[in-house]
BANU-693482 format. One record per residue (C-alpha): residue in three letters; x, y, z. Coordinates in steps of 0.2 Angstrom, whole numbers, plus 5000, padded with zeros to 4 digits. Layout:
% BANU-693482
alaXYZ;...
***
This chain:
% BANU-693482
unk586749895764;unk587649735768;unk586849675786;unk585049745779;unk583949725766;unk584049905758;unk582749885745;unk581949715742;unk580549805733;unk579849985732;unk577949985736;unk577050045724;unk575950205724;unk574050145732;unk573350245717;unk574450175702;unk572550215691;unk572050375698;unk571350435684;unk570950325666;unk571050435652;unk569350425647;unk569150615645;unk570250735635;unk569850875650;unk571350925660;unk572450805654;unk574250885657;unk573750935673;unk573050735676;unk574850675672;unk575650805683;unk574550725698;unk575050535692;unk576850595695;unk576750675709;unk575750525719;unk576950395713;unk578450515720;unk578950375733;unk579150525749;unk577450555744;unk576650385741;unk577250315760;unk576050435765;unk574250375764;unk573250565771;unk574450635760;unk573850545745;unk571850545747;unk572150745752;unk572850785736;unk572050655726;unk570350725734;unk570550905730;unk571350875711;unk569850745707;unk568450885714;unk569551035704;unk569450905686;unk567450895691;unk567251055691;unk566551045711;unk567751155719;unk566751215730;unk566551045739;unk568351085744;unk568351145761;unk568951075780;unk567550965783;unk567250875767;unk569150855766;unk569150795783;unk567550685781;unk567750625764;unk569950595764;unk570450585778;unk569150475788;unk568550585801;unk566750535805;unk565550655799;unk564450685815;unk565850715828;unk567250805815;unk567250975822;unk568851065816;unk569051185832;unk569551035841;unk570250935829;unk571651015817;unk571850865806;unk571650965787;unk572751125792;unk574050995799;unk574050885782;unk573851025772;unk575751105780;unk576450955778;unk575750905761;unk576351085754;unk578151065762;unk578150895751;unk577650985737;unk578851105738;unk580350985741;unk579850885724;unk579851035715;unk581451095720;unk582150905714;unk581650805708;unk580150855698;unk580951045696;unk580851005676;unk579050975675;unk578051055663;unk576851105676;unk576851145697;unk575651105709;unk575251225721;unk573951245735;unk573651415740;unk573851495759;unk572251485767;unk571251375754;unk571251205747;unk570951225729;unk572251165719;unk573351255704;unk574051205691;unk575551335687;unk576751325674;unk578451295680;unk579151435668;unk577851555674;unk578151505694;unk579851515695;unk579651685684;unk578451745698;unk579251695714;unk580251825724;unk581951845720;unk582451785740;unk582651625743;unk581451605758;unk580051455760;unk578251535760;unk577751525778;unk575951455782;unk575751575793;unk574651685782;unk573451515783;unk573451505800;unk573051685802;unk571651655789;unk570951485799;unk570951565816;unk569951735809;unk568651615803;unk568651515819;unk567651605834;unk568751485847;unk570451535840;unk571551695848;unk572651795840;unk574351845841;unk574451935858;unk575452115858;unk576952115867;unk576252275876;unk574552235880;unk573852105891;unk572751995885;unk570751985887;unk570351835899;unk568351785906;unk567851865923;unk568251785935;unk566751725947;unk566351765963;unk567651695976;unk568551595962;unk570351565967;unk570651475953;unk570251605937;unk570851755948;unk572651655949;unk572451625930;unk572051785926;unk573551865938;unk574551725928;unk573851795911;unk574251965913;unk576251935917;unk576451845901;unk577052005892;unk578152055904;unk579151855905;unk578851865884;unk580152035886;unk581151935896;unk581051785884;unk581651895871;unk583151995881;unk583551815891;unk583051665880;unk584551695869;unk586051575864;unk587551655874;unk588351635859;unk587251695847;unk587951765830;unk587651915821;unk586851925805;unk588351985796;unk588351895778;unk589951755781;unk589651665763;unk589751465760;unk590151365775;unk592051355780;unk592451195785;unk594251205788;unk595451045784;unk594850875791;unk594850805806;unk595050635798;unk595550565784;unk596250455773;unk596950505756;unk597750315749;unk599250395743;unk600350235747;unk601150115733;unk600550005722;unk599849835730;unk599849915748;unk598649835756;unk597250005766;unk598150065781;unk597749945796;unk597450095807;unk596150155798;unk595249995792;unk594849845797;unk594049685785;unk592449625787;unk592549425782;unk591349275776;unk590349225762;unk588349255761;unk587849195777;unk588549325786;unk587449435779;unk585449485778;unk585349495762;unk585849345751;unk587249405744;unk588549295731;unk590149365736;unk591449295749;unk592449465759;unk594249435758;unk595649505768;unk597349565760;unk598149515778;unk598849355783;unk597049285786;unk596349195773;unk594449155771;unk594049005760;unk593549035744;unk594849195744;unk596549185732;unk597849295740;unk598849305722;unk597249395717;unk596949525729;unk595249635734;unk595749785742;unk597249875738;unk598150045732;unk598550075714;unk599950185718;unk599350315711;unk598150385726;unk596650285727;unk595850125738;unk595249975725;unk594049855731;unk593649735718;unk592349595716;unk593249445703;unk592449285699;unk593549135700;unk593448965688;unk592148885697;unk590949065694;unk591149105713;unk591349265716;unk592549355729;unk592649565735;unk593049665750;unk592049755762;unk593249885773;unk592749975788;unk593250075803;unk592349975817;unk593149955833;unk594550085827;unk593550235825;unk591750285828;unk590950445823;unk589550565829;unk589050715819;unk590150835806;unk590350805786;unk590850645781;unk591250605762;unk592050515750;unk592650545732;unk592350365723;unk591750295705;unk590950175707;unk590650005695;unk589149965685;unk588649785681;unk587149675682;unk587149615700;unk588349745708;unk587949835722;unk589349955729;unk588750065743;unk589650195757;unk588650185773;unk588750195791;unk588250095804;unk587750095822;unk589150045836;unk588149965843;unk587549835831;unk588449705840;unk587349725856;unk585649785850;unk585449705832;unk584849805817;unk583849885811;unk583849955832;unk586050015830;unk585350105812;unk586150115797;unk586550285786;unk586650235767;unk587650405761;unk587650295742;unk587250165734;unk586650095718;unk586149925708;unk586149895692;unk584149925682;unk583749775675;unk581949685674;unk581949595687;unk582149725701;unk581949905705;unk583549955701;unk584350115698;unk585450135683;unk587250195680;unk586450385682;unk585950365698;unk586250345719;unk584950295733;unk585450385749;unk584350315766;unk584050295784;unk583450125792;unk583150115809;unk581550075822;unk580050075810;unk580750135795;unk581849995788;unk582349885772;unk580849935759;unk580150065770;unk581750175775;unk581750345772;unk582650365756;unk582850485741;unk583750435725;unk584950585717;unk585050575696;unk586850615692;unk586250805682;unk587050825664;unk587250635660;unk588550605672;unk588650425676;unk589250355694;unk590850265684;unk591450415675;unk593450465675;unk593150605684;unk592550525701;unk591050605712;unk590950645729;unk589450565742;unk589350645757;unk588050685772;unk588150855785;unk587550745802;unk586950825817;unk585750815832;unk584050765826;unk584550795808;unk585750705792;unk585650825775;unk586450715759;unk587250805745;unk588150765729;unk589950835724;unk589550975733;unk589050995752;unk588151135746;unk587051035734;unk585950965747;unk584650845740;unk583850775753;unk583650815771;unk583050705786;unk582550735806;unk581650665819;unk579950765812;unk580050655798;unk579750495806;unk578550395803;unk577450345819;unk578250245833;unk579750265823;unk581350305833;unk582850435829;unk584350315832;unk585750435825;unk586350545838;unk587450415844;unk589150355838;unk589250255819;unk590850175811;unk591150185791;unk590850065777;unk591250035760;unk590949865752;unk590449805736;unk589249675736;unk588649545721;unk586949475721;unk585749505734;unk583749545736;unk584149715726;unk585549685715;unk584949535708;unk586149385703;unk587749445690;unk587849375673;unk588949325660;unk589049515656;unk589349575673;unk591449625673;unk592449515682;unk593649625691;unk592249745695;unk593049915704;unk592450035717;unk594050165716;unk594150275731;unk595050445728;unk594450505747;unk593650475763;unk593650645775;unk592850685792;unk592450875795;unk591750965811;unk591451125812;unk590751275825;unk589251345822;unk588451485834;unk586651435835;unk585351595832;unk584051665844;unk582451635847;unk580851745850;unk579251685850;unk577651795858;unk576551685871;unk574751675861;unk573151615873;unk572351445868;unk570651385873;unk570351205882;unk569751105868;unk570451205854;unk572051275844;unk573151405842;unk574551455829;unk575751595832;unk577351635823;unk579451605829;unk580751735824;unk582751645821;unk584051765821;unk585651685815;unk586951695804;unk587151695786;unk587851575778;unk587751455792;unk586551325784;unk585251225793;unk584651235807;unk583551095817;unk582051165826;unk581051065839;unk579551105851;unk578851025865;unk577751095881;unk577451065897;unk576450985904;unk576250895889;unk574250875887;unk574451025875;unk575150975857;unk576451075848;unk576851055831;unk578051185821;unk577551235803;unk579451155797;unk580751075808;unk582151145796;unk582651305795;unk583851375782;unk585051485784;unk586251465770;unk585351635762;unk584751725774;unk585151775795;unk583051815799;unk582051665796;unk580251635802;unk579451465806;unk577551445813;unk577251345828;unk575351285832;unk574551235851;unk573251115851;unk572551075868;unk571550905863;unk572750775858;unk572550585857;unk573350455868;unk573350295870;unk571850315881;unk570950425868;unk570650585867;unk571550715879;unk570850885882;unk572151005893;unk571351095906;unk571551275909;unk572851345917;unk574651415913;unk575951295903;unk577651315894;unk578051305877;unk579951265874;unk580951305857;unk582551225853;unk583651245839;unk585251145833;unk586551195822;unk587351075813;unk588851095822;unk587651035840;unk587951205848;unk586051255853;unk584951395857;unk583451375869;unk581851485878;unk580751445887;unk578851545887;unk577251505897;unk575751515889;unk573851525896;unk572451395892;unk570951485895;unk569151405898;unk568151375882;unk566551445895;
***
C-alpha cells in the first residue's frame, strides 16, 4: 500500500471453464474442484492447477487408472514422454507434497465450510471426494499435519534405485569395491562411519539451549517493548517522537491516489486546511486519521509513520483499529523497507498487515467483511504478491464499535498474520514459499505505516456517497519480542544413488506451546538437491514434530541438468524460532554409484 500498486487486478484462474455442466455425473464434487482452482494461492500456481485438474478430470471419466507418475508427468506437467524417467526426475512426488499442503491449508480457512473436501491419498494420486462432516469426524483427535512420509516410503519400495532409511546400528550395504580402487575403498570407509557421526549428530547437533517438552500453554509475550496507546487530549496532534508525516498529493505516490497527506505541525502542504485537521487524538484514547473533502471536491487525509524514528526487525507487531468503509477508501497498516530510499521498491519490500477497499463493480474489491494481508518484494509484487484475504467470522465488519486487532508474529525466514488474536494465525509465509527467482527481503529492518488513502488502481475513485470525514480510529499500535528456545534436531543419514533420490524423515523436539518454527535445508556440495516435505513446523500443540526431507542428486541449472557424483556430502538442518534463537546439525551422507 501507498508507494505500490497493492492489487490493480487479481488474475484470474487459467481454468475459469473447467468443466461445462453438460453432465448431471459428479456434480458436487465438479463444483468443489471449480473452487478450489479459483482459490487465488492455488491458481498462481500453473503444475498445481493442471496436477489437480488432471487427476479430478480422469476420476469424473471414470479412467482412474490413467492416474499414475508418468501420465501425470507426461500429460500435466510437460515432461516429454520419451526421456521422463521418475528415478531421476521427482517432479509428481514433489508437486504432489506441495499440492496436498495447499489443500490442506484451504481447508483449514478459507474453504473449512465446504460441503465437501478434497483429499489425495499418501502414496496414490486418485483423488477423493470426502465430506467435510465425515473428515473432520474421522481425523485424530491430535492436531498434527499428516506427514508424506508414508508416500515416500511407498515411492521408494516401488523404485529399484531408491535406499531406505539406514539403521542407526548397522552399516550400510555399499558395491565392492574393484580391484586397486582407491576411490570406492575411501567411500566405503566413508560409508561405514556414517552411523557412528549420525550418534554424534544426535547427542552434539543440539541447540545449547534446547527446551524441554513440558506442556507451557499459549505464548507469553510479556508487556511491549513499544508502544503507543494515544491517551493524550483531545486535538493533540500524534506524539512527535513516535511519528512522523508523510506529505504531498498523488504524485508522490505509485498508485494514482486522490488524496493530499497533511501534517497537524506547523508545515502546511497546499491543498491542506489547518482549522480542519487529519491526524489527531479524540481524548478519549485513540489516533484519528481522517480523509475530508473540501468545496472544491479535493480531497485531504494523513499518512503517519515511524520512518527515521524507529525501525523494526522481527517480534509481534499489532494494532487495534476500525477502520472506515466508503466507495473509493483504502485504509491500510503496513511496513516498509528502510531502505526504500536507497534501493527503490518493490526491492526495500513492503508487509501489508491489513487492508481493505471498498467492492464495487468496477474493481476487485473486498467488502466491509473483509482484510487483504501481503508481501511484495523481488518477483512477487503489486498483482502478483503473495497475499491471503481474512473474512471477518460471525458478520463482524472492519468498522464495527468494538475495533479489531491486525497483527503479524515476524521472524527469520518467516511472517504468520493473524486477526484479534495472535493465536488465530491465517496465513503463513517464508522463503519456501517464493515463487522462482523471487527474493526474501524481510530479515532486515522496516518502519511502520498507517494511512488512509482515497482513489487509487484498487480503491477506485470516491463518490457522492463516500463519507466526508472518513475515519481510521486507532485504539493501539504495540511491538513485542519474545525468547523462544529453539528444539533439537535428529535426522538419520540415508545413502542416495547418483542419478537418483532419496527421502528420509526429521525428528523436532521442542516446546509445547512455542508456536512455529521455520525449517530450512541445504547441502554441501550443493549438486545434490534438498527439499523438506513442509518449511513450517508447529509447535503450538505439540513438543515432537516430524517433517520429511528428500535428496535428489540430478538437479537443473542454468547449464541443464546436474547429476552429483559419488562420494560423501552434508546435509544441513536449520530451525528458527520465532524469536531468531536457532538450532543446527550437520550430517554427511553417501552418494553411491548407480553401477
Amino acid at each position: 500500500m501507498g508507494t505500490h500498486t497493492s492489487e490493480e487486478s487479481t488474475p484470474s484462474s487459467s481454468l475459469d471453464s473447467v468443466y461445462s455442466p453438460h453432465t448431471p455425473d459428479f456434480a458436487e464434487e465438479r463444483s468443489e474442484l471449480n473452487r478450489v482452482l479459483q482459490h487465488e494461492e492455488l491458481s498462481r500456481s500453473v503444475s498445481l492447477v493442471r496436477f489437480l485438474n488432471f487427476i479430478c478430470q480422469k476420476y469424473f471419466e471414470d479412467r482412474t487408472s490413467e492416474i499414475r507418475e508418468h501420465s501425470i508427468a507426461v500429460e500435466a506437467l510437460g515432461r516429454k514422454e520419451s526421456t521422463f524417467d521418475s528415478q531421476v526426475d521427482p517432479i509428481v512426488r514433489v508437486t504432489a507434497r506441495t499440492l496436498r499442503k495447499k489443500l490442506r491449508e484451504y481447508y483449514d480457512q478459507e474453504g473449512r465450510n465446504n460441503p465437501l473436501e478434497i483429499v489425495i491419498p499418501l502414496g496414490r494420486y486418485i483423488p477423493q471426494f470426502v465430506s467435510r462432516t465425515q473428515h473432520q469426524t474421522n481425523l485424530p483427535a491430535t492436531s498434527d499435519t499428516p506427514s508424506d512420509a508414508e508416500e515416500d516410503i511407498v515411492m521408494l519400495e516401488a523404485s529399484s534405485t531408491a535406499f531406505a532409511p539406514l539403521s542407526p546400528l548397522s552399516a550400510p550395504t555399499i558395491p565392492p569395491a574393484k580391484p586397486h580402487s582407491a576411490t570406492l575403498w575411501l567411500l566405503a570407509s566413508a560409508l561405514l562411519v556414517l552411523p557412528l557421526v549420525f550418534l554424534a549428530g544426535l547427542l552434539f547437533g543440539r541447540h545449547g539451549s534446547a527446551a524441554t517438552n513440558s506442556p507451557t500453554g499459549a505464548l507469553q509475550w510479556g508487556s511491549p517493548v513499544w508502544a503507543d496507546e494515544f491517551d493524550g487530549s483531545a486535538a493533540q496532534i500524534p506524539d512527535p517522537s513516535k511519528w512522523t508525516f508523510d506529505l504531498g498529493s498523488q504524485n508522490s505516490w505509485g498508485n494514482h491516489e486522490l488524496e493530499t497527506y497533511c501534517s497537524p505541525g506547523p508545515v502546511i502542504t497546499k491543498g491542506c486546511d489547518p482549522l480542519h485537521p487529519n491526524a489527531f487524538l479524540d481524548g478519549s484514547g485513540h489516533l484519528v486519521l481522517q480523509a475530508l473533502r473540501n468545496a472544491d471536491g479535493n480531497w485531504t487525509s494523513a499518512r503517519i509513520t515511524t520512518r527515521g524514528l524507529k525501525t523494526f526487525q522481527y517480534g509481534r507487531i499489532e494494532a487495534r483499529m476500525k477502520l472506515p468503509v466508503g466507495a473509493g477508501l483504502w485504509p491500510a497498516f503496513w511496513m516498509l523497507g528502510a531502505n526504500f530510499n536507497s534501493v527503490g521498491w518493490p526491492a526495500a519490500g513492503t508487509v501489508d498487515i491489513a487492508e481493505n477497499v471498498g467492492l464495487t463493480s468496477r474493481n476487485n474489491g473486498l467488502g466491509p467483511g473483509m482484510i487483504r494481508s501481503s508481501l511484495h518484494g523481488p518477483g512477487y509484487s503489486g498483482g502478483n504478491s503473495l497475499r491471503r484475504d481474512f473474512q471477518l467470522p460471525n458478520g463482524a465488519h472492519i468498522d464495527d464499535g468494538s475495533f479489531h486487532t491486525y497483527g503479524i508474529i515476524w521472524s527469520p525466514g518467516m511472517i504468520q498474520f493473524y486477526v484479534d488474536d495472535p493465536a488465530n494465525i491465517f496465513f503463513v509465509q517464508n522463503v519456501s514459499n517464493l515463487p522462482e527467482g523471487g527474493e526474501w527481503v524481510f530479515d532486515r529492518p522496516f518502519y511502520l505505516v498507517i494511512n488512509l488513502a482515497v482513489g487509487g488502481d484498487w480503491a477506485g475513485d470516491p463518490d457522492n456517497s463516500t463519507p466526508s470525514p472518513s475515519q481510521i480510529l486507532v485504539d493501539y499500535v504495540r511491538v513485542y519480542q519474545l525468547t523462544t528456545a529453539a528444539p533439537s534436531l535428529q535426522w538419520q543419514p540415508v545413502p542416495v544413488q547418483s542419478g537418483g533420490m532419496a527421502s528420509s524423515p526429521i525428528h523436532l523436539q521442542g516446546q509445547k506451546g512455542s508456536g512455529r518454527v521455520y525449517l530450512s535445508c541445504s547441502t554441501e556440495p550443493a549438486t545434490v538437491g534438498c527439499v523438506l516435505d513442509s518449511s513450517t513446523i508447529d509447535f503450538t500443540n505439540s513438543a515432537s514434530r516430524d517433517d520429511t526431507v528428500t535428496l535428489s542428486t540430478d538437479t537443473v541449472s542454468h547449464e541443464g541438468s546436474v547429476v552429483a557424483k559419488p562420494g560423501v556430502y552434508k546435509l544441513t538442518l536449520t530451525a528458527t524460532t520465532i524469536s531468531g534463537d536457532r538450532s543446527q546439525l550437520t550430517v554427511p551422507f553417501a552418494v553411491t554409484s548407480s553401477h
